[in-house]
N, C-alpha and C positions, 0 to 999 in steps of 0.2 A: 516394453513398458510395464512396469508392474503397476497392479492395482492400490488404488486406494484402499483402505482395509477400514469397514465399518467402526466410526468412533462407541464409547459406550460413556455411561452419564457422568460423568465424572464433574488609527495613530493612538495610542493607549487611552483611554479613557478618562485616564488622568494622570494631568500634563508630570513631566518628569524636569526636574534639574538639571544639570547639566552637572553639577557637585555627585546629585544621588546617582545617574551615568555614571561617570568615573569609578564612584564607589563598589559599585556592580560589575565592573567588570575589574575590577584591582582583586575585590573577593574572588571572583572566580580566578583571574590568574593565580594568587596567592594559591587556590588548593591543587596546583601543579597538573591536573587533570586526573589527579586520582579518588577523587569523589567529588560530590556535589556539595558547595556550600552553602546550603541553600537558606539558612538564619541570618546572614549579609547582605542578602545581594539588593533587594528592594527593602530594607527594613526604615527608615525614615517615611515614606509613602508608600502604601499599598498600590500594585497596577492591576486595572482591570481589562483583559482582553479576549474578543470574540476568536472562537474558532472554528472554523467550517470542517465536518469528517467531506470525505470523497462521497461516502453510500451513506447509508444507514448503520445505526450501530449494529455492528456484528464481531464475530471471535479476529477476524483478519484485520479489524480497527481498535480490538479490546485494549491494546495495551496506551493508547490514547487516557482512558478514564485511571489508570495505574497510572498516570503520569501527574492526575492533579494532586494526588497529594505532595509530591515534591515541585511541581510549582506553586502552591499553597504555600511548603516554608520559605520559600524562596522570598516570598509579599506579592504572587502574583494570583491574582482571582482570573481562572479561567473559564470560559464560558465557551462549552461545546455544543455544538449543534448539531445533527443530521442535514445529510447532504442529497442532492439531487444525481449524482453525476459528475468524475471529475472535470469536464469540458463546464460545468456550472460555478463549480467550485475556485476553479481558473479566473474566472471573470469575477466571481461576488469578490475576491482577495485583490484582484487587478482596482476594483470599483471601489476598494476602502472597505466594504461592509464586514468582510474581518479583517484582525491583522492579522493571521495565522490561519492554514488548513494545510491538510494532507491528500491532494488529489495527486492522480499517479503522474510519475513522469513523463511520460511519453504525451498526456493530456497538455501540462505544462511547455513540453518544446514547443508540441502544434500550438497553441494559443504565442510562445513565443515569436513562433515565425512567422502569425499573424500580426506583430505589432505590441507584445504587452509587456511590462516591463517586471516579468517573475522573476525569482531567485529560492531558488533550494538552498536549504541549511541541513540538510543532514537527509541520509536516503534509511527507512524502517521499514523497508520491507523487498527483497529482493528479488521478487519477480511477479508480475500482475496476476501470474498461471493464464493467461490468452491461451485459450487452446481448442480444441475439440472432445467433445464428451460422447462415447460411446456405452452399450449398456454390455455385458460381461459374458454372454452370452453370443453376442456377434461376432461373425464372420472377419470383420475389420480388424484385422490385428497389427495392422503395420498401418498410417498415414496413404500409400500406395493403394491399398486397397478399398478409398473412400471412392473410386473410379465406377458411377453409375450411380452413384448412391443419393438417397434423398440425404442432404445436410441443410439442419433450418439453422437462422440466423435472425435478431433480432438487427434490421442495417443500422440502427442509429449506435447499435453498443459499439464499446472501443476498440473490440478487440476481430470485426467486421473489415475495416479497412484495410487488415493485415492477409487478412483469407489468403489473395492470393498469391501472395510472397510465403506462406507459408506453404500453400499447393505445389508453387513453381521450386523451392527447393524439397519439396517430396518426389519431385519430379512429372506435376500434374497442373493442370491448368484449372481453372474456371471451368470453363467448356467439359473439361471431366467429370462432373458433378453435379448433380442436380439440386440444386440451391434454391432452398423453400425460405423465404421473409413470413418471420413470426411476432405478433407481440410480444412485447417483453415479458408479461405474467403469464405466458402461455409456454416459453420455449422449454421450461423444463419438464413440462407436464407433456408434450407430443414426443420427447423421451422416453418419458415414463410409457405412455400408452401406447409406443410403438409406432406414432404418426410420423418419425423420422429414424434416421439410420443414425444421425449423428445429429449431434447440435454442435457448433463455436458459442465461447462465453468466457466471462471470468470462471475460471474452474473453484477457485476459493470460495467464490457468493454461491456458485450452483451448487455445487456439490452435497452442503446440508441440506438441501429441497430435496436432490433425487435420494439420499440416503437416506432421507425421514421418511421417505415410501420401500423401502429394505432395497433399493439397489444399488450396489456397489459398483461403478462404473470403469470402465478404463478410460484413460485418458491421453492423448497426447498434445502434451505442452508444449506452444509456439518457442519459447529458447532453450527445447532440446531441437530446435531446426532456425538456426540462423537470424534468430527474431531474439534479442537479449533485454528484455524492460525492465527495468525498474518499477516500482509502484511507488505505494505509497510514500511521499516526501512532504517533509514540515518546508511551506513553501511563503513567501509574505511578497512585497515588491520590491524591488533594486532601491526606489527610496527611502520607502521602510526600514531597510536595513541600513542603510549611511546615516538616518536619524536618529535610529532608536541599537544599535547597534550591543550595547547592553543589554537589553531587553531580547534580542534576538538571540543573545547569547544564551543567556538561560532558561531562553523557551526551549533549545536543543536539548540544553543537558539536563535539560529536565524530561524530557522527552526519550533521551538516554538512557534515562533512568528506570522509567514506566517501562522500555523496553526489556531491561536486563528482569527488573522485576518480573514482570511476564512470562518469560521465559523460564525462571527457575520456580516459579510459584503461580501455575496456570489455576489451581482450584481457587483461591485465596481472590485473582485475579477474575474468575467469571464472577464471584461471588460480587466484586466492586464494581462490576457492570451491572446486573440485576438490582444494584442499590441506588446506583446512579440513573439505570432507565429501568423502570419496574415493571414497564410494562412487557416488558419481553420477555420475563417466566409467566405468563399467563397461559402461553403453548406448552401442551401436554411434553411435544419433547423439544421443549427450547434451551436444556441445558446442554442435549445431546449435538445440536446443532450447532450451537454457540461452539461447544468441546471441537465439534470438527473443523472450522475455519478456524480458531484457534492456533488447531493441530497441523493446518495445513502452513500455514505462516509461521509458525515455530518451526517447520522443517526447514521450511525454506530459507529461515532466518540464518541459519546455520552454515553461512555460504564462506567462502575465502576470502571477502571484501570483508565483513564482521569478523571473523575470527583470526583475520592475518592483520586486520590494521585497527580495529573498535569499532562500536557500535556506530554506525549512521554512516560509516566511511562509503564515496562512493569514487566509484572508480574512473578518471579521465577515459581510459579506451572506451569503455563500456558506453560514455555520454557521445563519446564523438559518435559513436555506431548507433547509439540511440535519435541522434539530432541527424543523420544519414537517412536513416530508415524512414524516420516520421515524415523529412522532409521529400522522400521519393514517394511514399504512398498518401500522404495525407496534406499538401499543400494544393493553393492554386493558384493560378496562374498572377506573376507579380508579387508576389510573398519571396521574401528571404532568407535564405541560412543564415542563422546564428551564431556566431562564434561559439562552439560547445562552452568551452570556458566562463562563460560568461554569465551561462543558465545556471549556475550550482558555486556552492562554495565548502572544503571542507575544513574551514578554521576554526569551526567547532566543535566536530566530533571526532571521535576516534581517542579520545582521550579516554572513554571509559572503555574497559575490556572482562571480558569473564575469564574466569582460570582455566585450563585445560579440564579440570574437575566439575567447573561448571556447566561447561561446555557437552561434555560428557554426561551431565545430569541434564541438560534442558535436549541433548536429540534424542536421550533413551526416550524420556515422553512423549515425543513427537515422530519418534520414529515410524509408528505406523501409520502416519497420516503422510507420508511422503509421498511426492507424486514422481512420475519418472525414473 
């Protein structure tokens, strides 16, 4: 595994037409999917609609606030909020209270299989990082060697139910570990102070906490071991989408858009987060930490699904394995599998793509924040 490499500072709200529909998505077929048209689509009515993040704002959600300005020409006023938790985020979008959020996939199949009627439109961000967090210094160089070891775990996070699907293909059990339950505001801090050998977590959220105290940690990442998630997806309800189907259209490709953005122009990009939430450079190093989750989701972004098919594209194998997995560790008893198909749709994205030039310029910058 190679290390992390320490970063440095660097229903709408108003009703729609059925005429202004048509219109909106005629514009956007008309621009062939090679940009965004976005002075058509809603231009007779302004729409306004809520959207729920998964967490808090942070560098691994940034390209979210890059996106309102191209849902802005589009006529669409978007309104983001901070999140609780994707399993929270699942439900507020299932319940109506938004039309739109980005909680991660794997959140969205469980709550599927419970009964909710979600739908993905485009996958931005390709892998949760679920993994385990070790400090650089430790003995633990391989998964294998976590055998004895205190590992803390917050159990209500997401990436807790997986533990042992990740242990059993390391070749270890539960039983091999000694597995400490921590609060959540404490797990990165008994890392830091040595109060465990390893923590599990999202490695993208943790990662800025342990590095803002100078450790650079190793990590191993659940789908470099047979655990393949997705994260973050612009996600609404299966009604939602048959109603307003226009509107969902160019909430992706606006959304597309914030991402390519982001990608090629990460400083320009912190800069529209700190304007948007101000309160987040008031930390001494909240640029530097913003830079690193940033930096971790720009690498990752840079996967064969984005760059072999466009942005948001997500991959059928990938869903069936993912709606496999959730439903062997994280169902209960009476809950049913989902027709993978049926969770995601990808007729909206993929249409935009970066050049090999770009491409090339957004994983130089991100290059040293690679995980794996």
């Amino acid at each position: 595994m190679r290390k992390a490499n320490k970063g440095t500072d660097l229903s709408p709200r108003n009703s729609l037409s059925r005429r202004t529909l048509i219109a909106g998505a005629g514009a956007l077929a008309a621009a062939g999917g090679a940009a965004f048209a976005p002075k058509t689509v809603f231009a007779q009515k302004r729409v306004s609609v809520k959207y729920t993040l998964g967490w808090l704002p942070e560098g691994a959600n940034i390209w979210s606030y890059a996106a309102k300005q191209f849902w802005s020409k589009a006529g669409i006023d978007v309104v983001i909020e901070k999140g609780t938790g994707s399993a929270a985020a699942t439900q507020a979008i299932a319940q109506g209270k938004y039309e739109f959020g980005i909680p991660a996939a794997p959140n969205s199949i469980q709550q599927a299989i419970k009964g909710l009627p979600l739908l993905s439109l485009g996958c931005f961000n390709y892998d949760t990082t679920m993994g385990v967090a070790v400090r650089p210094e430790s003995p633990i160089k391989a998964p294998a060697d976590l055998k004895g070891k205190k590992v803390g775990s917050t159990l209500t996070s997401g990436e807790y139910p997986f533990l042992p699907t990740f242990l059993k293909n390391a070749g270890l059990t539960m039983a091999d570990i000694q597995s400490v339950a921590l609060d959540n505001k404490v797990r990165e801090v008994a890392l830091i102070d040595k109060q465990c050998d390893a923590i599990t977590c999202f490695v993208a959220s943790a990662l800025p906490k342990i590095m803002a105290a100078g450790i650079n940690p190793r990590v191993f990442l659940y789908s470099r071991f047979g655990l393949p998630f997705y994260a973050h997806s612009l996600t609404t309800t299966s009604a939602f989408f048959t109603k307003e189907k226009a509107l969902c259209e160019a909430m992706a490709m606006g959304l597309s858009e914030g991402v390519k953005f982001a990608l090629l122009n990460p400083a320009e990009t912190i800069e529209i987060l700190f304007k948007e939430v101000p309160e987040l450079k008031l930390a001494s190093t909240a640029k530097d930490q913003v830079a690193i989750g940033m930096g971790v989701w720009a690498a990752n972004y840079a996967s064969k699904e984005a760059m072999d098919k466009g942005i948001g594209y997500a991959d059928p194998a990938v869903y069936a394995k993912m709606t496999e997995l959730v439903f062997e560790n994280a169902s209960a008893p009476g809950d049913k599998k989902p027709d993978p198909a049926s969770l995601y749709t990808n007729e909206f994205v993929g249409r935009l793509k970066l050049s090999d030039a770009e491409w090339t310029k957004a994983k130089a910058a991100s290059a040293k924040y690679a995980l794996g």
